[in-house]
Structures are given as C-alpha cells and as structure tokens.
BALOBA-1460 file (C-alpha; in Angstrom, 3 decimals):
// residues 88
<rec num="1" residu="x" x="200.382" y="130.699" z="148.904"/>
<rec num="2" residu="x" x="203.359" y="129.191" z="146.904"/>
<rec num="3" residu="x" x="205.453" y="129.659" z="150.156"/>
<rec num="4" residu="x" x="203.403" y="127.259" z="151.728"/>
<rec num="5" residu="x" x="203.380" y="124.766" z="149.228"/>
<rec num="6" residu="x" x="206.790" y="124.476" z="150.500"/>
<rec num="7" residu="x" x="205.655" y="122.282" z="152.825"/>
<rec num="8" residu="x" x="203.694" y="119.643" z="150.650"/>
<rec num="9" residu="x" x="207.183" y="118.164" z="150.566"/>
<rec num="10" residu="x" x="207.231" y="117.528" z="154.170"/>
<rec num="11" residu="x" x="206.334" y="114.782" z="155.912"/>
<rec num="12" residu="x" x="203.249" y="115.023" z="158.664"/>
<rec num="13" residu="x" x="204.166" y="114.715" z="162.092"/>
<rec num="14" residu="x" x="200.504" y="115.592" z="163.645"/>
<rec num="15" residu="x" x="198.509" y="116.695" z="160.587"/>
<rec num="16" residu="x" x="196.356" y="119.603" z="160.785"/>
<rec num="17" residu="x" x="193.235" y="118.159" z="158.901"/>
<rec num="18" residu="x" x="190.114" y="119.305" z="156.980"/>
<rec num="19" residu="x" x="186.709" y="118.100" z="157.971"/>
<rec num="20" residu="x" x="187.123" y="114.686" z="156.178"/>
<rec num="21" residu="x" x="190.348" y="114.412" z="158.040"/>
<rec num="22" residu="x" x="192.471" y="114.700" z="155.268"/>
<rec num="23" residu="x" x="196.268" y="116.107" z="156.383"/>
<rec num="24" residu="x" x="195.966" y="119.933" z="154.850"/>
<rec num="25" residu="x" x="200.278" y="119.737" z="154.406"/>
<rec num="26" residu="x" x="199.584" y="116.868" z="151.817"/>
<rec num="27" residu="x" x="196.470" y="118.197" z="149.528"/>
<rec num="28" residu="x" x="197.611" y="119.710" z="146.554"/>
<rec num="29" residu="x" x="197.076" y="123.447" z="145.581"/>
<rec num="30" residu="x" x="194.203" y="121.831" z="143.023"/>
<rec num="31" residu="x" x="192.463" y="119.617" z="145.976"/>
<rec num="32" residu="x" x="192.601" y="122.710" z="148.551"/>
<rec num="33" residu="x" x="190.733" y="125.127" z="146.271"/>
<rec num="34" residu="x" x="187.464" y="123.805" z="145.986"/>
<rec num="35" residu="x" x="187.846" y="123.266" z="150.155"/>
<rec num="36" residu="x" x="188.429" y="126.562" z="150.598"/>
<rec num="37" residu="x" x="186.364" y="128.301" z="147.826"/>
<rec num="38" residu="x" x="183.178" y="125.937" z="149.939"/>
<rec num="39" residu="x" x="184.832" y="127.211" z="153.463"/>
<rec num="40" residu="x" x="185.358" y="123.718" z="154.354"/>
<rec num="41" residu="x" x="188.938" y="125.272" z="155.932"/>
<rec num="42" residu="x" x="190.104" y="128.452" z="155.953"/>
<rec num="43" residu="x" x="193.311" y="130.214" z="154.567"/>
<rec num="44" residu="x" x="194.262" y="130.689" z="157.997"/>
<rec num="45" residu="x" x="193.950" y="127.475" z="159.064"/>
<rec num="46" residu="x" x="196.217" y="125.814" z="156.196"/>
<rec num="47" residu="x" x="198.917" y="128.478" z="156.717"/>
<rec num="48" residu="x" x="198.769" y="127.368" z="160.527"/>
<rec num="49" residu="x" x="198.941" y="123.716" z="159.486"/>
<rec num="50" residu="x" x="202.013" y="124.824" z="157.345"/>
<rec num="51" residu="x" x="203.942" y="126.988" z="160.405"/>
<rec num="52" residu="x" x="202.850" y="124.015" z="162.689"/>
<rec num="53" residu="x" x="204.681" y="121.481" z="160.196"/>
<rec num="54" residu="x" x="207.414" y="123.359" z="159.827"/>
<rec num="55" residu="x" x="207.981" y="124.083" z="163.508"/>
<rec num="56" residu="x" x="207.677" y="120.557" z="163.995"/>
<rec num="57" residu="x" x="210.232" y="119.318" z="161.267"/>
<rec num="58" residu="x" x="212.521" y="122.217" z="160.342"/>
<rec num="59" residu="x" x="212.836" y="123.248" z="164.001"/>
<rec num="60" residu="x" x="212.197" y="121.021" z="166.392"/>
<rec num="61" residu="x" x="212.518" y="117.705" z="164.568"/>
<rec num="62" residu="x" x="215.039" y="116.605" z="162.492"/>
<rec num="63" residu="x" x="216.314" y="119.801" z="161.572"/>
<rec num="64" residu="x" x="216.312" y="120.229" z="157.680"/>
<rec num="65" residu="x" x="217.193" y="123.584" z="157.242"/>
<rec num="66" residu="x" x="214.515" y="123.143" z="154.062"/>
<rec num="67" residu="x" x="212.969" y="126.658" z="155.190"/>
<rec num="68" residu="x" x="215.125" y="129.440" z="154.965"/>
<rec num="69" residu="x" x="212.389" y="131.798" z="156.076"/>
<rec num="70" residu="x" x="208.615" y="132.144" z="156.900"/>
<rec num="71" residu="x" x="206.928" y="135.421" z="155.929"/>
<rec num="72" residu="x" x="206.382" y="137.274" z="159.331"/>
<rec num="73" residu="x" x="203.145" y="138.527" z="157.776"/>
<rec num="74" residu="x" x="201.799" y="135.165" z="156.959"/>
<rec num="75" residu="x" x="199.028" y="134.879" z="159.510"/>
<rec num="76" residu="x" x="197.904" y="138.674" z="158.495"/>
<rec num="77" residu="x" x="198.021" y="137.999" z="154.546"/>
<rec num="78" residu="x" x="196.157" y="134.650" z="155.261"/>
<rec num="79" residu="x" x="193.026" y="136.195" z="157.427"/>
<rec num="80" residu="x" x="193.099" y="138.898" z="154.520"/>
<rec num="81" residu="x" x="192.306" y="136.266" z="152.073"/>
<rec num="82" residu="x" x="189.949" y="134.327" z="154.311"/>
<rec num="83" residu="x" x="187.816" y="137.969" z="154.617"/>
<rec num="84" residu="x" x="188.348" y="138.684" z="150.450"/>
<rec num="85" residu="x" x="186.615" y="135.000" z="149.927"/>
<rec num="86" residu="x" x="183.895" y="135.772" z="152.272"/>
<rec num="87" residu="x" x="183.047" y="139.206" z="150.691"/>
<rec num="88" residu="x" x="183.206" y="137.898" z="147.147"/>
C-alpha cells in the first residue's frame, strides 16, 4: 500500500472516486480504511485509481519522472487483499 500512497502527492487529472465521489488519489491512508474495511471501494479499485493517475501524469502528462517503478504484481497483491478482507 505505501507504494501507492505515492500518488497522494499527485494531482487528479480524472479522479477515480468512491461512492460519495470523493477522488480515491487524494484520501489519506486514515480516510480510505474505514471505506474499505465497509467495502465501500475495493483494494483493487484504489490501486487502479493509482496506475490510472500515474499513467496520466508520470506518462502521458507532464512527465515527472516522480515514479521510478510500479510493482508488476500490483493488481494481483491488491485482489489478494480485497479476498483476505472478505474472508475475515
């Protein structure tokens, strides 16, 4: 999860949001717990709101070169989590 916290420091450029339509790339680690301890959103979706920011800022946008690298796994590890919180 910390690696996508990286992106809390990133601007939105077409938010991903939860149900309340808050942008999930500018909650805080404390205000997405509760959301996804309730499964108001899902791991999977916040680490797609984070690959979808970072596409959109790091790689297609202005090019900051603020990500060095994504974790090829991150989709997997995030679905993981997403079926751990459902079974406990």
């Amino acid at each position: 999860m910390g690696a996508l916290l990286l992106g809390v420091f990133l601007l939105a450029a077409g938010p991903a949001v939860a149900g309340d339509g808050a942008d999930l790339t500018t909650l805080t680690a404390a205000e997405l717990q509760p959301r996804l301890a309730s499964g108001e959103i899902t791991a999977v979706a916040v680490t797609e709101a984070f690959l979808a920011r970072i596409a959109a800022v790091d790689d297609a946008g202005p090019r900051l070169g603020a990500v060095i690298e994504i974790n090829p796994d991150a989709r997997a590890i995030a679905a993981d989590l997403d079926a751990y919180r459902a079974a406990h």
